[in-house]
MIVEX-719084 format. One record per residue (C-alpha): residue in one letter; x, z, y. Coordinates in Angstrom, 3 decimals, decimal comma. Example, Ala and Ser with C-alpha at 12.3 -4.5 7.8 and 13.67 -1.06 7.14 Angstrom:
<sites>
('A' (12,300 7,800 -4,500))
('S' (13,670 7,140 -1,060))
</sites>
This chain:
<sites>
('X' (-5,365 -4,847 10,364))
('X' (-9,216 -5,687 11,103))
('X' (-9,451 -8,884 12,292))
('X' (-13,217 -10,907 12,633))
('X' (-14,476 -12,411 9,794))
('X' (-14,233 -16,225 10,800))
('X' (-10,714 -15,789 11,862))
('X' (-7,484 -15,367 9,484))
('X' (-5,156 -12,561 9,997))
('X' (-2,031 -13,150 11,735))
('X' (1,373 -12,429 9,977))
('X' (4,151 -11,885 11,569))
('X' (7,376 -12,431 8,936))
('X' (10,591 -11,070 10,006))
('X' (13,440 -12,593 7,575))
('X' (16,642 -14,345 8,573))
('X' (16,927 -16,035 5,268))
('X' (16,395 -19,829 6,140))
('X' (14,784 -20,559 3,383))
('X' (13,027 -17,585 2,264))
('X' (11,280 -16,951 5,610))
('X' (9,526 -20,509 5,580))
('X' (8,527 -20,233 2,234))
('X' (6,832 -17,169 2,902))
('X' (5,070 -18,020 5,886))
('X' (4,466 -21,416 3,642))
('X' (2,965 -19,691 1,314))
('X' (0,864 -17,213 3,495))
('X' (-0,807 -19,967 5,044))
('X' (-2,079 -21,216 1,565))
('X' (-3,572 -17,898 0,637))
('X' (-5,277 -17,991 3,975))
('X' (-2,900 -16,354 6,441))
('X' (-2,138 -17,439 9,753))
('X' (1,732 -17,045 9,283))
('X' (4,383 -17,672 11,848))
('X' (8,332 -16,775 10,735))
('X' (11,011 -14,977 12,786))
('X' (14,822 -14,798 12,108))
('X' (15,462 -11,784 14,059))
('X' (14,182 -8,266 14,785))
('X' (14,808 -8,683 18,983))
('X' (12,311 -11,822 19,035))
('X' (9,855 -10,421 16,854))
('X' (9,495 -7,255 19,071))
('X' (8,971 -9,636 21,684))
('X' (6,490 -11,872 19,445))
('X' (4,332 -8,607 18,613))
('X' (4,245 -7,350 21,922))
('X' (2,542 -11,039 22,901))
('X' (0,249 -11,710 19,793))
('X' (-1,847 -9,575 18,248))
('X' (-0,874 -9,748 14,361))
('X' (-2,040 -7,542 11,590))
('X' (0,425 -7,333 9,243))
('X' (4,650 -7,631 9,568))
('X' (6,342 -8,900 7,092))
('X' (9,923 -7,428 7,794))
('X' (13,501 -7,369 5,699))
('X' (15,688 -4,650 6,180))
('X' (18,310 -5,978 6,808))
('X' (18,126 -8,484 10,413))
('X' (20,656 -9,431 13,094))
('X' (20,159 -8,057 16,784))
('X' (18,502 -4,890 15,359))
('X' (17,576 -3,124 12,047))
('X' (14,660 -3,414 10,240))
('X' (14,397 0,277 9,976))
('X' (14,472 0,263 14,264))
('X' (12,294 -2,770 14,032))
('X' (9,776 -0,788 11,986))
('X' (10,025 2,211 13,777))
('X' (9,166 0,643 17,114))
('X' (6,421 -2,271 15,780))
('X' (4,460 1,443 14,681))
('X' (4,713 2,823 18,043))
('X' (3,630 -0,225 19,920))
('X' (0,794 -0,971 17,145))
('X' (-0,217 2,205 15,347))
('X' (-2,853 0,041 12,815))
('X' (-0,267 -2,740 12,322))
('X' (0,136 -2,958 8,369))
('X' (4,097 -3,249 7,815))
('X' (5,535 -4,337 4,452))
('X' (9,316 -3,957 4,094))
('X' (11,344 -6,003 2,142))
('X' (14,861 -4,744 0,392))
('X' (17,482 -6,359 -1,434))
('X' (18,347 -2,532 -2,729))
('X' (16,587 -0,913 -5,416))
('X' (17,798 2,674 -3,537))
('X' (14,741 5,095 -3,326))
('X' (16,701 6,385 -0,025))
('X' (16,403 2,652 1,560))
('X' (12,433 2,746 0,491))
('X' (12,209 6,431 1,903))
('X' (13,693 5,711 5,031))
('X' (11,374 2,680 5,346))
('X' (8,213 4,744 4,870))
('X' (9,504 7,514 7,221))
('X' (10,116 4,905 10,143))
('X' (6,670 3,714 9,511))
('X' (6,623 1,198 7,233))
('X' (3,148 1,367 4,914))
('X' (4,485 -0,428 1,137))
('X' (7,556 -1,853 0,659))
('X' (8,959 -4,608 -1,948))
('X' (12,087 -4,883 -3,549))
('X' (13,972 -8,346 -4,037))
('X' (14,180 -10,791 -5,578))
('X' (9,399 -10,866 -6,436))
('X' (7,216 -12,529 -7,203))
('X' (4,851 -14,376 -4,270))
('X' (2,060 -13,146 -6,358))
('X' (3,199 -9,975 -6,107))
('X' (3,472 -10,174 -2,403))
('X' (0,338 -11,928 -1,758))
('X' (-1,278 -9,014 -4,603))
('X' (0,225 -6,203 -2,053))
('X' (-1,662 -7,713 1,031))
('X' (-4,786 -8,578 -0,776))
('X' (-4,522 -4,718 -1,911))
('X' (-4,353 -2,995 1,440))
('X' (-6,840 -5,076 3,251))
('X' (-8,967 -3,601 0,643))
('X' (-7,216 0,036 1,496))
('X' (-8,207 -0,706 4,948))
('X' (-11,953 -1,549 4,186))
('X' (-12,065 1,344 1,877))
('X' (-10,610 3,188 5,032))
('X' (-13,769 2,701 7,395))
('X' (-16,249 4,261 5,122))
('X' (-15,303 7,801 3,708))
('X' (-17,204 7,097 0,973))
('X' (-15,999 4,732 -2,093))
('X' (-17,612 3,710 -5,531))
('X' (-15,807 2,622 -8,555))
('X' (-17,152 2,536 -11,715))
('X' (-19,771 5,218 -11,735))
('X' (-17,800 7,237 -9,487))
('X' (-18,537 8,195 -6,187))
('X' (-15,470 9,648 -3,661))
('X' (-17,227 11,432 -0,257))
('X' (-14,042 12,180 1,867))
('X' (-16,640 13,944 4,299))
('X' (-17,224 16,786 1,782))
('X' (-14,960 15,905 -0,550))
('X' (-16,770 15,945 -3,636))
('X' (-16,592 13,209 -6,381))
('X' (-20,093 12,494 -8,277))
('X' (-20,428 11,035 -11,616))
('X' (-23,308 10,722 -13,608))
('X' (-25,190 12,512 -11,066))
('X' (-22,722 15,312 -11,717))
('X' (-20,541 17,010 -8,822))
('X' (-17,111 17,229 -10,481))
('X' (-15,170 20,322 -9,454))
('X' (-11,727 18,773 -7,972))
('X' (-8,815 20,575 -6,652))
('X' (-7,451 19,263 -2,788))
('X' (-4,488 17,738 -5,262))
('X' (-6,335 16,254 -7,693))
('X' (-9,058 15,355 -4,932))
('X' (-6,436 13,156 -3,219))
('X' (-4,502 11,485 -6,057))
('X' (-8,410 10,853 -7,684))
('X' (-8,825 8,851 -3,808))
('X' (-5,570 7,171 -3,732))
('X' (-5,945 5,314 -7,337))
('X' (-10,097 4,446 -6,537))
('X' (-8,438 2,521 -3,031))
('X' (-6,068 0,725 -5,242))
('X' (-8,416 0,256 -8,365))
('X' (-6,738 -1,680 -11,091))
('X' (-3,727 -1,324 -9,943))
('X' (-0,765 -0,144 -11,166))
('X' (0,401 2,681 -8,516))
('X' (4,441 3,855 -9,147))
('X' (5,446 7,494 -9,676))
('X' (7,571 7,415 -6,532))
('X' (4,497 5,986 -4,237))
('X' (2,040 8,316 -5,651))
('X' (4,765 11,215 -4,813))
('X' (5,001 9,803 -1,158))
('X' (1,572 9,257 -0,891))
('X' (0,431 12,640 -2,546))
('X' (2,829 14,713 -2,270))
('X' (4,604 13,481 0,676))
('X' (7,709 13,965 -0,812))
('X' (10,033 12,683 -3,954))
('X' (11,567 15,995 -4,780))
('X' (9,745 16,156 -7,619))
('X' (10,968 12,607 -8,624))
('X' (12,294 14,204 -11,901))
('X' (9,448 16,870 -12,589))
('X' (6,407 15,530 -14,456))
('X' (3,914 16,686 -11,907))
('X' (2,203 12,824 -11,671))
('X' (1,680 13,303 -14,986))
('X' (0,670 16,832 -15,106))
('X' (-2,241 15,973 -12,221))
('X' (-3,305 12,762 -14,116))
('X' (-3,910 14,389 -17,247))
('X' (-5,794 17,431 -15,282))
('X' (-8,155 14,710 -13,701))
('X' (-8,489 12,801 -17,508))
('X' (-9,541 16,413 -18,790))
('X' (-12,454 16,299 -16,011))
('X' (-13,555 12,740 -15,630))
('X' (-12,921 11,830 -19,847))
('X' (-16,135 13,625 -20,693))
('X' (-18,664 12,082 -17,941))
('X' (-19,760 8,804 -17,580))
('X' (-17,479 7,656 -14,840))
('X' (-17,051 3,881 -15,754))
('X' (-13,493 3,807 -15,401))
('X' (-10,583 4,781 -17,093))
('X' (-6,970 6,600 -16,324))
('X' (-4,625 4,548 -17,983))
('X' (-0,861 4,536 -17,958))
('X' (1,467 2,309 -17,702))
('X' (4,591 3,505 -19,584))
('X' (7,820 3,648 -17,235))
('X' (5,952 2,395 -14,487))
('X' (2,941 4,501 -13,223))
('X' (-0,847 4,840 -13,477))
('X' (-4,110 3,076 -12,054))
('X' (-7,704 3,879 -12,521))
('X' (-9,352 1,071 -14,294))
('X' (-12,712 -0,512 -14,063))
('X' (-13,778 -0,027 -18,215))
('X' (-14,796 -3,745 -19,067))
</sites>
């Protein structure tokens, strides 16, 4: 999704609800997006293949082809295209599917803009975060190229796991990250959507980082997730 400095990043939205679909290319263009709205998944695989755009905006359900197709073959024509899927289903199979055709985050309707416009705002930061292996929150430094985590001038001892899921939350600091994402992300897999192990790992990494002078905090948000906080 990198896109020069002095010019806005182009969003292609993929929705064949009449009034949603302006709206949200309406209100893309006020947070700075260059926006332009399709109504169905044939024209927008025509409209990608012309324009270069760095972020799709897509629901699942489209006339003249699926989103799920839609998504599968926008990532094999644009393998750094961010996607963000949009479902009227709150069915983990629906989100699952998404992410295994290619899709990067998804959102479930009805949201909030702000939510929407927080999601975007979020992986352009993922996707700054993703050019330098190293990254610095709080007092803690993440080096991907020997993956070791430094606090306090310390080196603290990490397993691959808890290694990953400590890099995942410091690219979306302050942020709330759901079970199920950190599962897919982590874990690449929900069949431990009913186990505790988010939990287990999280507390393993508080045990670690509680005691050092990191700067930021674990915190949990109950029935939702977790996100590493900046402490104020």
């Amino acid at each position: 999704m990198a896109e020069p400095c002095d010019r806005p990043v182009r969003v292609l939205v993929i929705e064949d609800d009449t009034e949603l679909g302006p709206l949200l290319a309406r209100g893309l263009g006020v947070e700075g997006y260059e926006a332009h709205w399709i109504e169905d998944g044939l024209t927008a695989l025509i409209a990608a293949q012309e324009t270069d755009y760095g972020v799709a905006i897509l629901d699942v359900m489209l006339p003249g082809m699926s989103g799920f197709e839609l998504c599968r073959r926008l990532r094999e024509a644009s393998p750094a295209l961010f996607i963000l899927m949009l479902t009227a289903r709150d069915d983990v199979s629906d989100r699952v599917r998404g992410l295994d055709a290619g899709a990067d985050d998804y959102l479930i309707k009805p949201f909030a803009f702000n939510e929407l416009a927080a999601r975007l705002r979020a992986l352009r930061r993922r996707e700054s975060l993703a050019l330098s292996p190293r990254i610095e929150v709080g007092e803690l430094i993440i080096d991907s190229h020997d993956h070791q985590v430094r606090a306090g001038g310390k080196v603290v001892p990490l397993s691959p796991k808890e290694f990953a899921l400590l890099r995942f939350l410091a690219q979306n600091a302050d942020e709330t990250q759901p079970r199920e994402r950190i599962l897919l992300e982590i874990w690449g897999t929900l069949q431990h959507a009913d186990s505790n192990i988010v939990d287990q790992y999280i507390s393993y990494l508080r045990r670690k980082l509680d005691p050092l002078p990191t700067g930021v905090s674990l915190r949990t948000e109950r029935g939702v997730g977790f996100q590493l906080a900046r402490d104020l």
